[in-house]
C-alpha positions as CSV (number, residue, x, y, z in Angstrom):
1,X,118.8,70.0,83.6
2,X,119.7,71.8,80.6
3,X,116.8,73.1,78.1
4,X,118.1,75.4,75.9
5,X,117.5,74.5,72.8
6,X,115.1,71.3,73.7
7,X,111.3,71.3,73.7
8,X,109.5,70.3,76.6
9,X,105.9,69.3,77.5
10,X,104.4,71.1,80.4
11,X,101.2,69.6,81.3
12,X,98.7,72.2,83.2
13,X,100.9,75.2,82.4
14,X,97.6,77.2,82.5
15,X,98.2,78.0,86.2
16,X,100.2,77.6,89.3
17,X,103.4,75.2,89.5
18,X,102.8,74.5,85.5
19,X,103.0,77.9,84.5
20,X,106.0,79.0,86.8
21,X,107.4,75.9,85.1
22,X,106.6,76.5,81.6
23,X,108.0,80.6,82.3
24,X,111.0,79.0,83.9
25,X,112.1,76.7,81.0
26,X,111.1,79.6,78.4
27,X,114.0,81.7,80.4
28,X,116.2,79.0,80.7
29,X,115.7,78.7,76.5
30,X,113.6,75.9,76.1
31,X,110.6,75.7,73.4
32,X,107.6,74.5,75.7
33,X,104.5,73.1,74.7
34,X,101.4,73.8,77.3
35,X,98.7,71.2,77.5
36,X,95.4,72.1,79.8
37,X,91.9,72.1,79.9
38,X,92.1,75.8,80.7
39,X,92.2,77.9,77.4
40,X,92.0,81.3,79.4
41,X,94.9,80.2,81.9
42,X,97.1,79.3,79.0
43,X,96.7,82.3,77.1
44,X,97.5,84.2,80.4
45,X,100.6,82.1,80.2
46,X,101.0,83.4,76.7
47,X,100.7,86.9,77.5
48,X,103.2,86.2,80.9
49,X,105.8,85.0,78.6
50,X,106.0,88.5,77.1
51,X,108.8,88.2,74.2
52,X,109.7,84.5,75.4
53,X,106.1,83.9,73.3
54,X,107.3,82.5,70.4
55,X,109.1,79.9,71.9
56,X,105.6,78.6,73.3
57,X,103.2,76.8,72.0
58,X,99.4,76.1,74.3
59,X,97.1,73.1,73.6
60,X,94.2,72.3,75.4
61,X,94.1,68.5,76.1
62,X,92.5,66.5,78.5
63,X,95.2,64.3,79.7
64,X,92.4,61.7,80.7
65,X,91.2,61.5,77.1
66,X,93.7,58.5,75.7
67,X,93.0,59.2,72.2
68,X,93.4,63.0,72.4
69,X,96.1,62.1,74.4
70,X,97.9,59.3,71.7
71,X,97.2,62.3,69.1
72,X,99.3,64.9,71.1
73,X,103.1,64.0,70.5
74,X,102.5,64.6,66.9
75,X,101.2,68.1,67.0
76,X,104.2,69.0,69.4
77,X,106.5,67.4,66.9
78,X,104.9,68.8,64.4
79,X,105.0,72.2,66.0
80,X,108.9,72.4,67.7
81,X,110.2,69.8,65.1
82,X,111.0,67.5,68.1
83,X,110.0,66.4,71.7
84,X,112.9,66.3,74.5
85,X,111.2,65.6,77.3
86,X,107.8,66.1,79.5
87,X,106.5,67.3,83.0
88,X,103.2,65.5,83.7
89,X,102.4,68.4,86.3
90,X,98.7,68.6,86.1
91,X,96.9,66.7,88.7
92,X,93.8,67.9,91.0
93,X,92.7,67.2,94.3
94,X,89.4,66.0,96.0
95,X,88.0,67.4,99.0
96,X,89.4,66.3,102.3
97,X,87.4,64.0,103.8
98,X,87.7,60.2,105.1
99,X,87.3,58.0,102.2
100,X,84.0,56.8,103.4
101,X,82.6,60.2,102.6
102,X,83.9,60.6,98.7
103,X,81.4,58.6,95.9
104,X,83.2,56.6,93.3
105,X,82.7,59.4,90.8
106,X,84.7,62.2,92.5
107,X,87.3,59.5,93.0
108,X,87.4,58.2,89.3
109,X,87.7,61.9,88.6
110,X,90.5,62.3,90.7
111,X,92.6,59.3,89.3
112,X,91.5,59.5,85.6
113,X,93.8,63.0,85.9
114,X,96.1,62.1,88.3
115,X,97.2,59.0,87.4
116,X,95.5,57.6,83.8
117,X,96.4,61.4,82.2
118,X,100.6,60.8,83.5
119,X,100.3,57.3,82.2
120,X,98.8,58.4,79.6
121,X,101.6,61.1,78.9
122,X,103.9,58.7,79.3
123,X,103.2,55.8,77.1
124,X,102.3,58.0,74.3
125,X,105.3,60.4,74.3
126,X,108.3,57.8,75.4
127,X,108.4,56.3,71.9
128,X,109.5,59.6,70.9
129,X,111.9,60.1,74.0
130,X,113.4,56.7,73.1
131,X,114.9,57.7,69.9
């Protein structure tokens, strides 16, 4: 895929895969915008990105929060002038264990992120990908 000169939404690029991601696209030229929960990972980020840092812009967001979440492709836009496209790659996981042995609550949890934040992603940037 080619990112130079295109801005691209990383979702948790305040650790692991998301920030590997978000240092990967900053190399390759992109402008990225981080979203996490995890202020002190994505200033990490920041400081990993070295002189690539202006290019970057972090945002903490709870990609299960729909109305933080419909509020978000304006502040990129705002930001970078443009969105280009986005990589719902935040997502947790639940302890292993047979699924008679989670409650509802550590399941909700777990799909609320998982699935309702990449949905929500989705149908609040792809307005903005369409044009």
């Amino acid at each position: 895929m080619k990112v130079n000169n295109k801005t691209i939404v990383v979702t948790g690029g305040g650790s692991g895969m998301g920030r590997e991601l978000t240092l990967l696209l900053l190399k390759k030229g992109a402008r990225v915008a981080v979203a996490d929960v995890n202020s002190k990972g994505m200033e990490e980020t920041v400081s990993l990105a070295g002189d690539l840092k202006n290019n970057l812009s972090i945002h903490q967001l709870d990609i299960s929060n729909r109305n933080e979440v419909l509020a978000f492709p304006e502040k990129v836009i705002g930001q970078h002038g443009a969105v280009d496209g986005i990589i719902n790659n935040a997502g947790i996981i639940h302890q292993f264990m047979p699924v008679n042995g989670l409650d509802f609550d550590k399941i909700e949890r777990v799909m609320n992120i998982n699935f309702y934040g990449a949905l929500n992603m989705i149908k609040a940037f792809l307005p903005h990908l369409l044009k």
